[in-house]
Structures are given as structure tokens and as C-alpha cells.
C-alpha positions in Angstrom: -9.3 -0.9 -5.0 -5.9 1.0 -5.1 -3.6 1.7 -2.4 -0.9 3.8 -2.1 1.7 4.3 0.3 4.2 7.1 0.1 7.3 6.7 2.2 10.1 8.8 3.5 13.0 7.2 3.5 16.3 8.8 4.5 19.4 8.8 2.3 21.8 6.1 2.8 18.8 3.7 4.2 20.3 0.6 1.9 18.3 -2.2 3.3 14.5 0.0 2.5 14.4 -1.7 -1.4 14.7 -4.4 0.0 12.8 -4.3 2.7 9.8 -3.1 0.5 10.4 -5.6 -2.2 10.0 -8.2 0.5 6.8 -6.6 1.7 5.3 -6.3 -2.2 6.3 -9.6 -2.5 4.3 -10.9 0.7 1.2 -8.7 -0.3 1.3 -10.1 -4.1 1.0 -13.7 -2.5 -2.5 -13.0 -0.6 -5.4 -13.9 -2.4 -7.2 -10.8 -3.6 -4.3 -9.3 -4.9 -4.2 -7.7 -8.4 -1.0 -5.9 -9.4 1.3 -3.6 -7.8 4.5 -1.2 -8.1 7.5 0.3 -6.1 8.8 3.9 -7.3 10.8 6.1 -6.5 10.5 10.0 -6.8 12.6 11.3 -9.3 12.8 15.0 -8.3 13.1 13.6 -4.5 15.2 10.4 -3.9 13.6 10.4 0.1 10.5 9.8 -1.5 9.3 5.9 -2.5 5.7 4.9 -3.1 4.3 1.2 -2.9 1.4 0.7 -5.1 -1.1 -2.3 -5.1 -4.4 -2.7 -6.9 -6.8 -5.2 -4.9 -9.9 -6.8 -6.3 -11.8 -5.1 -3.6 -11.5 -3.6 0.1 -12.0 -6.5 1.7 -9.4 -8.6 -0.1 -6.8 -5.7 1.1 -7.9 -5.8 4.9 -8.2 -9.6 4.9 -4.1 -9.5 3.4 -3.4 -6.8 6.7 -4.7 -9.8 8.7 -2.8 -12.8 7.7 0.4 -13.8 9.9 2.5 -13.3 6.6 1.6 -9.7 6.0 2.1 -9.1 10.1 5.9 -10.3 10.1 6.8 -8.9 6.5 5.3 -6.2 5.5 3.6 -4.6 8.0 7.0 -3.2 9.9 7.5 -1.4 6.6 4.3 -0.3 6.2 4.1 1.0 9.3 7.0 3.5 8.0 4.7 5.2 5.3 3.7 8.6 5.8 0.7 9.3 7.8 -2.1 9.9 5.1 -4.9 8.1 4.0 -3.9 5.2 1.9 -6.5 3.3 0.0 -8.9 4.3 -2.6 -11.6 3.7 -4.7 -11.6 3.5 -8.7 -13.4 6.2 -10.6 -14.4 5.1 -13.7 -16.8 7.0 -15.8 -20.2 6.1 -14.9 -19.6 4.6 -11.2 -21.3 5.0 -8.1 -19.4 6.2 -5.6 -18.9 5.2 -1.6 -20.5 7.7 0.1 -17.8 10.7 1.1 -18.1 9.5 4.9 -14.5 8.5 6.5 -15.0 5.1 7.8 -12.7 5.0 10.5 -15.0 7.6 12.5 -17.0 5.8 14.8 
């Protein structure tokens, strides 16, 4: 599963990098986790992007859950733009999740 979260981030914000490495840091160290990334736009300096590769969903919503993700890197998460964020790999040949958003009820 990959996740991407886009963030705009106002010039002269020092302590964001950091803020983001911290939370990449604290997402890397939950079981689950595959690789990941920080960026920055190159055209738009405002614009960062955190991205993290999971082994599946629920490895990502069970790393939301733990008390380590809650205090470090959900206050900067909580900054990215509001869009949806995770998604599934297409590889040739795959079956795909059915195209119903799962946070309808």
C-alpha cells in the first residue's frame, strides 16, 4: 500500500523538516512499514510530500493507532492537505478493490 501526503507549508516554517523527519522516523519504526520518502516540490518550495509504502492497509491503520504515531507524527499529519491519502498498487495483472470509498457508511 502507498500513502502519500502532500503538505503546504508556509515559507520561513524552519522547524516543518524537522518536524516531518521526526514523524517518518516514528512511522518507519511500526511494524508493517516498508520504505518511505520526504520531498519537496521543486517548482513550489510550499509544497512537501511524505511518502510511505506499507505491506498492506492494515499495517498502516494499525501504525495511526499506536501511542508513538499519536504524539509524533500525527500533529504533522494532521497538517497535510485535505485529499485522500492512501492507495493501492497497480501492477499489471492485479485485481483491484472495488471503486467504493470506504469511509462512506
Amino acid at each position: 500500500m502507498l500513502v502519500v501526503n502532500r503538505f503546504r507549508v508556509p515559507e520561513g516554517d524552519d522547524r516543518f523538516r524537522a518536524d516531518l523527519q521526526r514523524a517518518h522516523e516514528t512511522l518507519a519504526a511500526r511494524p508493517g512499514y516498508v520504505a518511505g520518502r520526504i520531498g519537496r516540490n521543486v517548482d513550489d518550495p510550499t509544497l512537501w510530500v511524505l511518502t510511505t509504502t506499507w505491506r498492506d492497509v492494515g499495517s498502516y491503520r494499525r501504525a495511526l493507532s499506536s501511542y508513538e504515531v499519536k504524539l509524533d507524527a500525527v500533529p504533522v499529519l494532521s497538517r497535510a492537505l485535505d485529499e485522500p491519502s492512501a492507495y493501492e498498487p497497480v501492477d499489471p495483472g492485479t485485481v483491484l478493490n472495488a471503486g467504493v470509498p470506504r469511509s462512506l457508511g
